[in-house]
N, CA, C and O atoms as a CHARMM CRD file, in Angstrom:
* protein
*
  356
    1    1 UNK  N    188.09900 -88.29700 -28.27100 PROA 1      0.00000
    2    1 UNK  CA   186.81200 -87.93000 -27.72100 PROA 1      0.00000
    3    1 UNK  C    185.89100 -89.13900 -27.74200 PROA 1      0.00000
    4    1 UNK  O    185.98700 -90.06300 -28.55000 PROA 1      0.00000
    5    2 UNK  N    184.75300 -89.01500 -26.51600 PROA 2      0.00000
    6    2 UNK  CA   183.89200 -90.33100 -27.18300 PROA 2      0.00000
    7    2 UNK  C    182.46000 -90.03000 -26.39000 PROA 2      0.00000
    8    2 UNK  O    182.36000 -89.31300 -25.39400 PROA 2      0.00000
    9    3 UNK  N    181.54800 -90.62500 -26.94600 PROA 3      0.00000
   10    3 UNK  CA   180.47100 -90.88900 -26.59700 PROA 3      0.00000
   11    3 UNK  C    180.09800 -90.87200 -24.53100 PROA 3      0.00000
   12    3 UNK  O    180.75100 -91.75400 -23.97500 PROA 3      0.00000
   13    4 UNK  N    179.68100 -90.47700 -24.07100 PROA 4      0.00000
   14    4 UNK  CA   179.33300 -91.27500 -22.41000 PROA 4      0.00000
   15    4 UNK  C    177.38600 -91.09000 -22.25400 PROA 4      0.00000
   16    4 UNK  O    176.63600 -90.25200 -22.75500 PROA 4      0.00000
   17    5 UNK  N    177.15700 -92.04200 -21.52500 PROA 5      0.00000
   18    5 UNK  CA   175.72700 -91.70500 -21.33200 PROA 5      0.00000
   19    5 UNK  C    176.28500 -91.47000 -20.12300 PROA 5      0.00000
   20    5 UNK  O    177.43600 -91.71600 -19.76500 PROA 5      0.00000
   21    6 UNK  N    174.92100 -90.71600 -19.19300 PROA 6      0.00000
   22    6 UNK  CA   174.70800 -90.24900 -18.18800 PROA 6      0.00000
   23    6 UNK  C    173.40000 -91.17000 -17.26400 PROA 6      0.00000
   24    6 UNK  O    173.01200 -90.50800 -16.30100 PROA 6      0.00000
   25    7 UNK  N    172.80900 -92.31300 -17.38400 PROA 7      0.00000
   26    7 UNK  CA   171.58400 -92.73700 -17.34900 PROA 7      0.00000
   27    7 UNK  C    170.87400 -91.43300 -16.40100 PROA 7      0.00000
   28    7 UNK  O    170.13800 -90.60500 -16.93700 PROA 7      0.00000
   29    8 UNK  N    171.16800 -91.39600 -15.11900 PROA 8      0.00000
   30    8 UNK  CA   170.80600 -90.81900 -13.92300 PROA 8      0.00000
   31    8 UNK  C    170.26200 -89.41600 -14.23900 PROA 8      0.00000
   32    8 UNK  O    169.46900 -88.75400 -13.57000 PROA 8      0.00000
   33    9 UNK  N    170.88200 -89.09200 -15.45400 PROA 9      0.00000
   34    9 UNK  CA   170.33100 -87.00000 -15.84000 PROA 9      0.00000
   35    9 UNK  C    169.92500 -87.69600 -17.00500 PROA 9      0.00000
   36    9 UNK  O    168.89800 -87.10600 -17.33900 PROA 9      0.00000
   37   10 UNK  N    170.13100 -88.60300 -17.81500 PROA 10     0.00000
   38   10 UNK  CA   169.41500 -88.56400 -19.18900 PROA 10     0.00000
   39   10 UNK  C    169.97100 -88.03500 -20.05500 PROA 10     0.00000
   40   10 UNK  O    169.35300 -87.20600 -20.72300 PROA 10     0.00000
   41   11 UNK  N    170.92800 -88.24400 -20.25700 PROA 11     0.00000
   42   11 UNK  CA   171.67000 -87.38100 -21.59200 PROA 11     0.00000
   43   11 UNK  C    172.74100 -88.35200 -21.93100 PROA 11     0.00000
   44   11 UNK  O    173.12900 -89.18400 -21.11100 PROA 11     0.00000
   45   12 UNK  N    173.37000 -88.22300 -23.50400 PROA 12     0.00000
   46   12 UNK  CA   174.52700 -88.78100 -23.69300 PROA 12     0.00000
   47   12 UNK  C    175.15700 -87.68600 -24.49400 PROA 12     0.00000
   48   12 UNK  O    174.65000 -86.99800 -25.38000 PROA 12     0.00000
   49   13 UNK  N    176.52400 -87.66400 -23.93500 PROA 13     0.00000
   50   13 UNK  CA   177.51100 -86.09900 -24.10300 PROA 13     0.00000
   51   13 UNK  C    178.68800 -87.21800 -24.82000 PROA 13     0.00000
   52   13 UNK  O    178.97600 -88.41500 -24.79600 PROA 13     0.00000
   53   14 UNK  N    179.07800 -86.07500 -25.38400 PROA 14     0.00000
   54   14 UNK  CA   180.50900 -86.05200 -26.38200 PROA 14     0.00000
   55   14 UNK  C    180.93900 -84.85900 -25.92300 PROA 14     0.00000
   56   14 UNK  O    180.25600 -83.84900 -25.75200 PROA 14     0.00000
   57   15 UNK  N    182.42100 -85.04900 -25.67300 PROA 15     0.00000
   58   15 UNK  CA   183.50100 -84.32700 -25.84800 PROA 15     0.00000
   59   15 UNK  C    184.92800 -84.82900 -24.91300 PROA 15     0.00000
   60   15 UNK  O    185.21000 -86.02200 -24.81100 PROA 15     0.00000
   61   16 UNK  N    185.93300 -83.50800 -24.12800 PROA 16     0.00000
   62   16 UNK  CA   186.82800 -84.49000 -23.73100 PROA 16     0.00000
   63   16 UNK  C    187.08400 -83.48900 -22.67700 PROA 16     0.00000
   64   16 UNK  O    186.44700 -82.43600 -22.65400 PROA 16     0.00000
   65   17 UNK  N    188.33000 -83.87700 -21.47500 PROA 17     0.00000
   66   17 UNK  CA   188.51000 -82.70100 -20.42800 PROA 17     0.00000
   67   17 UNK  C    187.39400 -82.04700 -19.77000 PROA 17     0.00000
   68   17 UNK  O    187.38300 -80.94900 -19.21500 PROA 17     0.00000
   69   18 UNK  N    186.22100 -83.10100 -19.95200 PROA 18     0.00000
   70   18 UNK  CA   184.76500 -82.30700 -19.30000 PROA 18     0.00000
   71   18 UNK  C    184.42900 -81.47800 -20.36600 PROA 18     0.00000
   72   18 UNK  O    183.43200 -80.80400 -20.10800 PROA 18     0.00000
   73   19 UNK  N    184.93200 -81.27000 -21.55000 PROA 19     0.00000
   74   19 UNK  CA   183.88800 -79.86400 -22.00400 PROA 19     0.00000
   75   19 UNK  C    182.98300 -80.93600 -22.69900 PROA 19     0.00000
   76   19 UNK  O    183.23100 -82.11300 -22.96200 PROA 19     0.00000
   77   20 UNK  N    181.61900 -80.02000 -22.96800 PROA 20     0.00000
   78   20 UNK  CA   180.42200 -80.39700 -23.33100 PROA 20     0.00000
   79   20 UNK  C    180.02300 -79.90800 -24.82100 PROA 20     0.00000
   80   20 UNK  O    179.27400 -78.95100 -25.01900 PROA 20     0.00000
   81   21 UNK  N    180.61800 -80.68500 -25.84500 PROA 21     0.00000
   82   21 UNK  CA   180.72800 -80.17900 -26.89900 PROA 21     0.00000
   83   21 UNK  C    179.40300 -81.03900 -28.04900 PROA 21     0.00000
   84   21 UNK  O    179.30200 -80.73100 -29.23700 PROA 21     0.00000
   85   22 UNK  N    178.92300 -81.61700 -27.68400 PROA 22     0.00000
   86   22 UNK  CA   177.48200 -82.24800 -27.86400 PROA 22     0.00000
   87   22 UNK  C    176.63100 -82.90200 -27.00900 PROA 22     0.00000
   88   22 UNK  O    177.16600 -83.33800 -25.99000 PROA 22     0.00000
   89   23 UNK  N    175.15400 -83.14200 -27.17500 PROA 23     0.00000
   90   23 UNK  CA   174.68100 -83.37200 -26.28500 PROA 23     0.00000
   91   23 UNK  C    173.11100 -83.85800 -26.69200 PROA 23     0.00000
   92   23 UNK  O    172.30600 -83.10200 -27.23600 PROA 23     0.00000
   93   24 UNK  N    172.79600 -85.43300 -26.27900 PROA 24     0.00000
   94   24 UNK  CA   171.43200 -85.29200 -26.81500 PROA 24     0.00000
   95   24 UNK  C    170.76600 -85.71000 -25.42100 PROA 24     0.00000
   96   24 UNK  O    171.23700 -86.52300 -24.62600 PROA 24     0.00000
   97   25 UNK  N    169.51700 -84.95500 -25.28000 PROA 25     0.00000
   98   25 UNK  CA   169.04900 -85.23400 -23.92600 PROA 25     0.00000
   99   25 UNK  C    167.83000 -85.88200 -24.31700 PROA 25     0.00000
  100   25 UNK  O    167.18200 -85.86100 -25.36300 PROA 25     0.00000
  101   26 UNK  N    167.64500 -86.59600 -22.96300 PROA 26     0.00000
  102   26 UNK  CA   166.25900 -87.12900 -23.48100 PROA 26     0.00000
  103   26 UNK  C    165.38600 -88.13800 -21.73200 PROA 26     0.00000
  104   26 UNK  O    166.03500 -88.67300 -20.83300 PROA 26     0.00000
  105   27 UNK  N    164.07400 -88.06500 -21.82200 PROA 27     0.00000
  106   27 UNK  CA   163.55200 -88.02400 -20.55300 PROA 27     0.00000
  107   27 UNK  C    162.70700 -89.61600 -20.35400 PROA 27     0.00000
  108   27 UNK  O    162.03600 -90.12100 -21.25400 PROA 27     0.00000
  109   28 UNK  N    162.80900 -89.91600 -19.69400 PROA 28     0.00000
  110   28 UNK  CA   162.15500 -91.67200 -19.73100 PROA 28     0.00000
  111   28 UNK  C    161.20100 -91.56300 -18.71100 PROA 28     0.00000
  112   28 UNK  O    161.42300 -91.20100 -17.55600 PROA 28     0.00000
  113   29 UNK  N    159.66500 -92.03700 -19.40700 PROA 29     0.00000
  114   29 UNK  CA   158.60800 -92.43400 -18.71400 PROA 29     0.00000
  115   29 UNK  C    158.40400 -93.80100 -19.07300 PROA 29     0.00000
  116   29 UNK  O    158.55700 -94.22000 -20.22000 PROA 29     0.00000
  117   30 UNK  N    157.96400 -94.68900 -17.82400 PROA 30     0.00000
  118   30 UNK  CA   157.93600 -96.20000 -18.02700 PROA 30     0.00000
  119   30 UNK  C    158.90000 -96.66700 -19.17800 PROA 30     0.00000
  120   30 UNK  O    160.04000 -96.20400 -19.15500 PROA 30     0.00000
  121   31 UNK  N    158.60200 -97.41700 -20.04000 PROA 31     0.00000
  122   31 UNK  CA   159.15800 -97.53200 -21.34600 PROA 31     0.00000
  123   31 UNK  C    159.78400 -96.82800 -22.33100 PROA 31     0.00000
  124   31 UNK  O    160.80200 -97.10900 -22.96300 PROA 31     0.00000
  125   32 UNK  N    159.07200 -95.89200 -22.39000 PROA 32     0.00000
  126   32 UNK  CA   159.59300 -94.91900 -23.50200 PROA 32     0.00000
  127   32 UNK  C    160.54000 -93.86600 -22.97200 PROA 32     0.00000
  128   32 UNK  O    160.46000 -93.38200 -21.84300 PROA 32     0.00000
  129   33 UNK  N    161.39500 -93.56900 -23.83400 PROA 33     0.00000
  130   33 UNK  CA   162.14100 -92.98700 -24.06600 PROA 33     0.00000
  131   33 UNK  C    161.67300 -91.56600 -24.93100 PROA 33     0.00000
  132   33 UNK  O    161.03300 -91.78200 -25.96100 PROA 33     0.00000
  133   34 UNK  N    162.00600 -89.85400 -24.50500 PROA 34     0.00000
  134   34 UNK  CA   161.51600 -88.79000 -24.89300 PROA 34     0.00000
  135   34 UNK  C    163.29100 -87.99900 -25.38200 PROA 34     0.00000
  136   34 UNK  O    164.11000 -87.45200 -24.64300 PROA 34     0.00000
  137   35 UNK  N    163.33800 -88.21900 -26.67900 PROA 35     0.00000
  138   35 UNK  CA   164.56500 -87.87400 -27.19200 PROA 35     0.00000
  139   35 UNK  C    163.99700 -86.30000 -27.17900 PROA 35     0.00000
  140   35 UNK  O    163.01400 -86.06200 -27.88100 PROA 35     0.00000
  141   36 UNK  N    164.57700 -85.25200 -26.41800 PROA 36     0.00000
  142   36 UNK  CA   163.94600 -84.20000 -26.34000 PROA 36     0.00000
  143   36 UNK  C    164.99400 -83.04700 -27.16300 PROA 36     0.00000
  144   36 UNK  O    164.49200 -82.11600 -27.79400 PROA 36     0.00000
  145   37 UNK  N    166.31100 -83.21200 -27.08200 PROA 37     0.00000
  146   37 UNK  CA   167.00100 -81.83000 -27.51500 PROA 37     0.00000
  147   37 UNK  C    168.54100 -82.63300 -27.78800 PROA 37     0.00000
  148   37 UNK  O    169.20200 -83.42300 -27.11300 PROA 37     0.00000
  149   38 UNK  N    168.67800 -82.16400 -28.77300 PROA 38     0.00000
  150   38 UNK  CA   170.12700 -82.70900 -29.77300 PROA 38     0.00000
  151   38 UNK  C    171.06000 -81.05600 -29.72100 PROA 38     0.00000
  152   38 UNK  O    170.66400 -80.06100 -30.32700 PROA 38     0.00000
  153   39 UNK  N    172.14800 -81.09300 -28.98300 PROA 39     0.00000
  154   39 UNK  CA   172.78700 -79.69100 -29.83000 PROA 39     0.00000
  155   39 UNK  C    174.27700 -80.22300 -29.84900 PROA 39     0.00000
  156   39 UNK  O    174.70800 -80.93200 -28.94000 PROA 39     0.00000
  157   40 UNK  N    174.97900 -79.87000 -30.85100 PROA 40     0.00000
  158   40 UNK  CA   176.55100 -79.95500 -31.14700 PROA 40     0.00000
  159   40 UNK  C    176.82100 -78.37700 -31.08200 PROA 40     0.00000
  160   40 UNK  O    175.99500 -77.56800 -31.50300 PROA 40     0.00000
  161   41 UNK  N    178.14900 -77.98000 -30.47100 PROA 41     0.00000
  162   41 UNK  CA   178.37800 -76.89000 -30.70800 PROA 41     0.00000
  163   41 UNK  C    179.06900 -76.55700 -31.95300 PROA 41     0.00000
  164   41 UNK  O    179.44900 -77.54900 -32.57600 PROA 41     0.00000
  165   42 UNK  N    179.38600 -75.18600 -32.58900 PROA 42     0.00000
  166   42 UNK  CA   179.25900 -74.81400 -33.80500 PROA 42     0.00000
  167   42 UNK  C    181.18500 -75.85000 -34.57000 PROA 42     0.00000
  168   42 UNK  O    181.49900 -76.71200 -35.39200 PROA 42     0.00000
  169   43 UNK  N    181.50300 -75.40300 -34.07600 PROA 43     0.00000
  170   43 UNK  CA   182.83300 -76.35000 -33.78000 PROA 43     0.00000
  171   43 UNK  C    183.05300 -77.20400 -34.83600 PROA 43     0.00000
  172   43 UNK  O    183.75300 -77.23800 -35.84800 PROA 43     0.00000
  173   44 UNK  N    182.00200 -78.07500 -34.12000 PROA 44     0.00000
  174   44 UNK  CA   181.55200 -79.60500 -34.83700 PROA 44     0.00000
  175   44 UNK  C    180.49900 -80.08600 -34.95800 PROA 44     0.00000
  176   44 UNK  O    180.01900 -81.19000 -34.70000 PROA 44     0.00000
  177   45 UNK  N    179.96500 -78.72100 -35.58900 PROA 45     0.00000
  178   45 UNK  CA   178.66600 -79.21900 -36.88500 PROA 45     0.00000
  179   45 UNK  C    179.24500 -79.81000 -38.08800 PROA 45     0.00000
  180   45 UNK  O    180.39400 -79.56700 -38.45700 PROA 45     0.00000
  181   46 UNK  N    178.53000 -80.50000 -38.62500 PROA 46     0.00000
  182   46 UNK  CA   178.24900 -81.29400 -40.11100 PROA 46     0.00000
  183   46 UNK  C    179.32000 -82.33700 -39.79500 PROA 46     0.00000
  184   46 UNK  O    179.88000 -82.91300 -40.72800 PROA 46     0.00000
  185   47 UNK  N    179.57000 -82.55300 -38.78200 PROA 47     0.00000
  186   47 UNK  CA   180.80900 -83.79900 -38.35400 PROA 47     0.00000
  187   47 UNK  C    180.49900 -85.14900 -38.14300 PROA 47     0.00000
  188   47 UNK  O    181.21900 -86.10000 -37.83900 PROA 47     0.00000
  189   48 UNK  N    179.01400 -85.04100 -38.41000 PROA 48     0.00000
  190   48 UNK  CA   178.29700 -86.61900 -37.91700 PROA 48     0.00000
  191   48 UNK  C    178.09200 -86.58600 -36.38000 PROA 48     0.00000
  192   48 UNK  O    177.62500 -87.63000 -35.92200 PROA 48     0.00000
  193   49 UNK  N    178.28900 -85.82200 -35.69700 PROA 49     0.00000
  194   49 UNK  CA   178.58700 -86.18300 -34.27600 PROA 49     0.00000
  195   49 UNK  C    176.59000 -86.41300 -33.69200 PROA 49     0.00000
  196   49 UNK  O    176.10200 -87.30300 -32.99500 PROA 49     0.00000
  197   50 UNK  N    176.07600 -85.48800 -34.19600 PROA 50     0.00000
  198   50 UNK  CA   174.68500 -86.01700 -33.72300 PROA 50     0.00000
  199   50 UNK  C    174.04200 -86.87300 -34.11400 PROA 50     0.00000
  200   50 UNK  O    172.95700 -87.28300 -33.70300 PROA 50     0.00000
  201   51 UNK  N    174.92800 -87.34800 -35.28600 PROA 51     0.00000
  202   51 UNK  CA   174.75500 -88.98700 -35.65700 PROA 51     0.00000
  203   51 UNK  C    174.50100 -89.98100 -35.17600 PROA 51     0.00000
  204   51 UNK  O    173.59000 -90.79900 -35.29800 PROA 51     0.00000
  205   52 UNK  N    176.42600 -89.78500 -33.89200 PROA 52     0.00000
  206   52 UNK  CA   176.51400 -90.58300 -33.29800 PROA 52     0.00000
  207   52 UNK  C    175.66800 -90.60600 -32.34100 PROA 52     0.00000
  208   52 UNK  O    175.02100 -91.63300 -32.14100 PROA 52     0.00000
  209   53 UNK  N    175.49200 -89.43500 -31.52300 PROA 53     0.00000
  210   53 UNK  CA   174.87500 -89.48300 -30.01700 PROA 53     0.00000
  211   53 UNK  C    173.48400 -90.25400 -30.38300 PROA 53     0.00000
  212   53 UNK  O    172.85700 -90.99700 -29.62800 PROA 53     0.00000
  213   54 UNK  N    173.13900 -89.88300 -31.78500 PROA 54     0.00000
  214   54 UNK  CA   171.88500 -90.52600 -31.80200 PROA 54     0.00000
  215   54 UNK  C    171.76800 -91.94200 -31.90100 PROA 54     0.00000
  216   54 UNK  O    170.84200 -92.64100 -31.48900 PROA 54     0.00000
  217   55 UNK  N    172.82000 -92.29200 -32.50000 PROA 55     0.00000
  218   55 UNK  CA   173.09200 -94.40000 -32.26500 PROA 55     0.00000
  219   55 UNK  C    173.13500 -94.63800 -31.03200 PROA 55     0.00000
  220   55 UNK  O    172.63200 -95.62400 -30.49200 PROA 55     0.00000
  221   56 UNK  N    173.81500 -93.64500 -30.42200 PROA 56     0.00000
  222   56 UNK  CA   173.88600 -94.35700 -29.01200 PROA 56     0.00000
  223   56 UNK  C    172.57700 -94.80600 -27.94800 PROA 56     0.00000
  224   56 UNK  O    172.28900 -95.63000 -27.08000 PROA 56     0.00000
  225   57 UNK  N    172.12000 -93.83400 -28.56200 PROA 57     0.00000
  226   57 UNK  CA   170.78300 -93.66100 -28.03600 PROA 57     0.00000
  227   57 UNK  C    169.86500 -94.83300 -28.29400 PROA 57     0.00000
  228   57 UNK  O    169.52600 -95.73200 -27.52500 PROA 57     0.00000
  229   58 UNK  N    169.54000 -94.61300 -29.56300 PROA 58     0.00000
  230   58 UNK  CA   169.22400 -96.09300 -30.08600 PROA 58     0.00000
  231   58 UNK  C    169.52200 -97.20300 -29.66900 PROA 58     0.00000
  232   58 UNK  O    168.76700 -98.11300 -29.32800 PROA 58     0.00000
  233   59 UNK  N    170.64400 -97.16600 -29.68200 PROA 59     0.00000
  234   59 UNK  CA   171.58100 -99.26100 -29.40800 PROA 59     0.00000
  235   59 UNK  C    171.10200 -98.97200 -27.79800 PROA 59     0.00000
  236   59 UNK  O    170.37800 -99.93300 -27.53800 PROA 59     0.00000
  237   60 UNK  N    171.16500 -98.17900 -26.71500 PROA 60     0.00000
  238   60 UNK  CA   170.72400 -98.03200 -25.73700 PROA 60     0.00000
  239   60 UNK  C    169.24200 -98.67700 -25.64800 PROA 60     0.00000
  240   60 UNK  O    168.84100 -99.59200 -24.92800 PROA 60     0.00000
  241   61 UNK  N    168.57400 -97.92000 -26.59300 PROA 61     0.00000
  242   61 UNK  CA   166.74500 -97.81600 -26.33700 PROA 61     0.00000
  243   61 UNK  C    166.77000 -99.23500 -26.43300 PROA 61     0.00000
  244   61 UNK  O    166.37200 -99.74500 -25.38600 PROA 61     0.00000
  245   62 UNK  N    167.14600-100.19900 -27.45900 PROA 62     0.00000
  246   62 UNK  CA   167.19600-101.31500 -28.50600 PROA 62     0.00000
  247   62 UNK  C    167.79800-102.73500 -27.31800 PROA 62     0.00000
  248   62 UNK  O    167.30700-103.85600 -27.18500 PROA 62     0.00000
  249   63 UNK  N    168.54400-102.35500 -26.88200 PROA 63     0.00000
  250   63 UNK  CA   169.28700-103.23000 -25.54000 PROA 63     0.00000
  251   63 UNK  C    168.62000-103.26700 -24.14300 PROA 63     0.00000
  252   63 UNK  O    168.77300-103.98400 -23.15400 PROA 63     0.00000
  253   64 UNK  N    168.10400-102.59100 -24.33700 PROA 64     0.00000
  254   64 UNK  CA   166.90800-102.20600 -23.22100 PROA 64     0.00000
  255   64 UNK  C    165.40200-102.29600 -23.15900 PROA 64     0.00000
  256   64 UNK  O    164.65100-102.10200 -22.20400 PROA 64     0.00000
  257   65 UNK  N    165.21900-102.53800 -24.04100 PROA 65     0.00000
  258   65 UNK  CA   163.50800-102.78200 -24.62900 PROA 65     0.00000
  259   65 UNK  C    162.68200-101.54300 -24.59500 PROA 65     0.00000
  260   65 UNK  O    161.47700-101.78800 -24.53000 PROA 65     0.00000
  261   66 UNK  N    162.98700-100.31600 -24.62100 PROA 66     0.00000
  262   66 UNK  CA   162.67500 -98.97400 -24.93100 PROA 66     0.00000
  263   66 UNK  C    162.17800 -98.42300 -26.41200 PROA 66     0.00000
  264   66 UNK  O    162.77400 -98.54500 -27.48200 PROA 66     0.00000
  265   67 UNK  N    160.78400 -97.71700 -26.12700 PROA 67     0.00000
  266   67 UNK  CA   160.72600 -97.18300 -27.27000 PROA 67     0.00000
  267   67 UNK  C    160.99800 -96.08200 -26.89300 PROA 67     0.00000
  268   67 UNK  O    161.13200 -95.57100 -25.78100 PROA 67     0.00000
  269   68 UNK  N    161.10900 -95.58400 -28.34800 PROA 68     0.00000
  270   68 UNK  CA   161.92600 -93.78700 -28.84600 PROA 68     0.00000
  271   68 UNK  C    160.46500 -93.15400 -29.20000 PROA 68     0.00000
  272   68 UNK  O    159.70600 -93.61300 -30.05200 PROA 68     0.00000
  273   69 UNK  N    160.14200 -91.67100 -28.13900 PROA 69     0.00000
  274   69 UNK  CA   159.37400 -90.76800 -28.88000 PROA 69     0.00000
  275   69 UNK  C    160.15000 -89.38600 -29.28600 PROA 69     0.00000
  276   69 UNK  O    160.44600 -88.52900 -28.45400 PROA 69     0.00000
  277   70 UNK  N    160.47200 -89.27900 -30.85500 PROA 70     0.00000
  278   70 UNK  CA   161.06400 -88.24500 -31.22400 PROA 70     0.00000
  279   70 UNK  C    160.65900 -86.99200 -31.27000 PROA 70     0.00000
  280   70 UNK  O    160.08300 -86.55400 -32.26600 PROA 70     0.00000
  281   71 UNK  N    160.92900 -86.19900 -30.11400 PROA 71     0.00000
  282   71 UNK  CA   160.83000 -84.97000 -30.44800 PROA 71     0.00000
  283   71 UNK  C    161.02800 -83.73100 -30.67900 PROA 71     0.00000
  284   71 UNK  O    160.16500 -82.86100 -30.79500 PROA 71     0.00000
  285   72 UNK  N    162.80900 -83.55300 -30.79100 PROA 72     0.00000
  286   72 UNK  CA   163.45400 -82.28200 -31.36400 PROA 72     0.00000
  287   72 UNK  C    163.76900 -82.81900 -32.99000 PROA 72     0.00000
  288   72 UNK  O    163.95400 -83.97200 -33.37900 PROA 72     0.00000
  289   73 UNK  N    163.75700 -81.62100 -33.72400 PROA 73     0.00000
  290   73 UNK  CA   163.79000 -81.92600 -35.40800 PROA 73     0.00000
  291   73 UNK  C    164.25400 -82.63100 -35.38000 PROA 73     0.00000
  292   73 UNK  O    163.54700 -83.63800 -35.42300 PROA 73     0.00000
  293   74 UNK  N    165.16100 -82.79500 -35.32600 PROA 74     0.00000
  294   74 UNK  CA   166.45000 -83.67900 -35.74700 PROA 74     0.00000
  295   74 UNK  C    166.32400 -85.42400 -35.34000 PROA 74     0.00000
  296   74 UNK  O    166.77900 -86.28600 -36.09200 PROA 74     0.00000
  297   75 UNK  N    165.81700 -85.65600 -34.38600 PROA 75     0.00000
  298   75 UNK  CA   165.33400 -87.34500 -33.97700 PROA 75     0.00000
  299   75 UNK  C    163.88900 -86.94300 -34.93500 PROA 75     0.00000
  300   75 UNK  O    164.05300 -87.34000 -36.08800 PROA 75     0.00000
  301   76 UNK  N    163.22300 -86.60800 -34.83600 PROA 76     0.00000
  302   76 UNK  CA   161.93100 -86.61600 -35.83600 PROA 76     0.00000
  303   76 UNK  C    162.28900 -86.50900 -37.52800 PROA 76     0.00000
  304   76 UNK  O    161.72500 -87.10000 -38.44800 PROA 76     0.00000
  305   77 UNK  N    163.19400 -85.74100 -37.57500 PROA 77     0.00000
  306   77 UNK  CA   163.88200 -86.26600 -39.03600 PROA 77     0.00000
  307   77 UNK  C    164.62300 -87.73000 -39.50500 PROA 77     0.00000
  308   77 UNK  O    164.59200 -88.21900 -40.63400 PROA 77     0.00000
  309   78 UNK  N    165.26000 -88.24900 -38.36000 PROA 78     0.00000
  310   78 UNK  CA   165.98200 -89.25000 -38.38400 PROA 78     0.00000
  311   78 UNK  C    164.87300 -90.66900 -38.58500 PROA 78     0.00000
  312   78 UNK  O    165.23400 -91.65800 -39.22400 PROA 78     0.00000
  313   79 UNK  N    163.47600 -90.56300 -37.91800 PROA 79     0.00000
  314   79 UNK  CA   163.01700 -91.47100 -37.85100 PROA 79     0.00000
  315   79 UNK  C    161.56800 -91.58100 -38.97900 PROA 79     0.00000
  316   79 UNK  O    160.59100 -92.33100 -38.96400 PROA 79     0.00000
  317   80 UNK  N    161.93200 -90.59100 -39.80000 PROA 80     0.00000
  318   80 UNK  CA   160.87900 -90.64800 -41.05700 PROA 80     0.00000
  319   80 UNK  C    161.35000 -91.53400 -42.05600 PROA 80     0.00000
  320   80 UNK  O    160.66900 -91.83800 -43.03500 PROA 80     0.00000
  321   81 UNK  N    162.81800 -92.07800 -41.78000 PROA 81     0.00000
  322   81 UNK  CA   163.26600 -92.41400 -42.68800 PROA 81     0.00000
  323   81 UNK  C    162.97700 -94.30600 -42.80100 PROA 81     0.00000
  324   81 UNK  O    163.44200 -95.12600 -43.59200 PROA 81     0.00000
  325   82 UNK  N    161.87500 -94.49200 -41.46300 PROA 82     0.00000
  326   82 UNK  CA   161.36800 -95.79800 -41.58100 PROA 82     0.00000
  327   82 UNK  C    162.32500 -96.64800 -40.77000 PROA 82     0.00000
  328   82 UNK  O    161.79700 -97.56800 -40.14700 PROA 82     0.00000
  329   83 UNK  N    163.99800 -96.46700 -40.63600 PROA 83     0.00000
  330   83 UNK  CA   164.98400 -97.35500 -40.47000 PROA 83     0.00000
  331   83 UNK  C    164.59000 -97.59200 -38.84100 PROA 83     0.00000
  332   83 UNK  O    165.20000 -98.47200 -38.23300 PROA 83     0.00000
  333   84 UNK  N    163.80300 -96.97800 -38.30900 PROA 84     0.00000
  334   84 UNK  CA   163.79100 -96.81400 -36.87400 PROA 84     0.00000
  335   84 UNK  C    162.06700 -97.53500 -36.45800 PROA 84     0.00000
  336   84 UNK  O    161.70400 -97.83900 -35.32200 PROA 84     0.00000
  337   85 UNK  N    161.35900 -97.64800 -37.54600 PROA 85     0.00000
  338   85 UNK  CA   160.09500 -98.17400 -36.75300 PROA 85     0.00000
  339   85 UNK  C    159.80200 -98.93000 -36.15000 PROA 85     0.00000
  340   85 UNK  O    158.62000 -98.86700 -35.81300 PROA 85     0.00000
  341   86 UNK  N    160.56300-100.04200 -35.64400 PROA 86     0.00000
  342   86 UNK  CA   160.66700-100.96600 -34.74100 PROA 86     0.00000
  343   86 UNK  C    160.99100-100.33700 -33.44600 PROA 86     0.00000
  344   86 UNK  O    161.44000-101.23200 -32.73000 PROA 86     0.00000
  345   87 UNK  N    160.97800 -99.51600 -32.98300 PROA 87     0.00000
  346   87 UNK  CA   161.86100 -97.98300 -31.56400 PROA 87     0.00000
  347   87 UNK  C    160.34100 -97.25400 -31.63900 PROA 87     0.00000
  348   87 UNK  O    159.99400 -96.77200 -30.56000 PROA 87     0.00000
  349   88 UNK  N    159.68300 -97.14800 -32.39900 PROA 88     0.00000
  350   88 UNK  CA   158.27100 -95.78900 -32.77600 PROA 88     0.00000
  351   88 UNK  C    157.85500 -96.11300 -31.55700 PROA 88     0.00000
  352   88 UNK  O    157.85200 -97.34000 -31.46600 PROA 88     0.00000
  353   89 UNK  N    157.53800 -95.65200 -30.67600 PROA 89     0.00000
  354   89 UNK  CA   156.28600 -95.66100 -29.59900 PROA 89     0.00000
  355   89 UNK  C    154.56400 -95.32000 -29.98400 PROA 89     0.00000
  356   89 UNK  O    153.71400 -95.35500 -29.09500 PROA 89     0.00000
């Protein structure tokens, strides 16, 4: 299985055979980046997988000169942790 972004819809999906087994979406105005909705299906929870989608996201934002505005729990949890304030919009 692996990681794909989508630039054109805004999302980067995990899974394989087309199924859509995670998914973090997220919406771009000028610069910033709007990490809007993270879901893994039940499957492969606690697997790290929204981990990943969320690096991807990152090394994306980061390679691109994008800031991150977090706003489903889960990117707003991820980025209290300081490791990300250089991405803060």
């Amino acid at each position: 299985m692996e990681i794909r972004h989508v630039v054109n819809e805004g999302f980067f999906i995990f899974g394989e055979n087309g199924d859509e087994l995670a998914k973090l979406t997220y919406r771009k105005e000028g610069e910033k980046l709007y990490f809007e909705s993270t879901v893994v299906s039940s499957e492969l929870r606690g697997q790290g997988i929204a981990g990943k989608l969320f690096d991807a996201g990152v090394e994306y934002a980061r390679e691109n000169g994008y800031k991150i505005v977090p706003v489903c729990s889960y990117i707003v949890k991820k980025f209290e942790s300081g490791e990300y304030d250089d991405l803060k919009a």
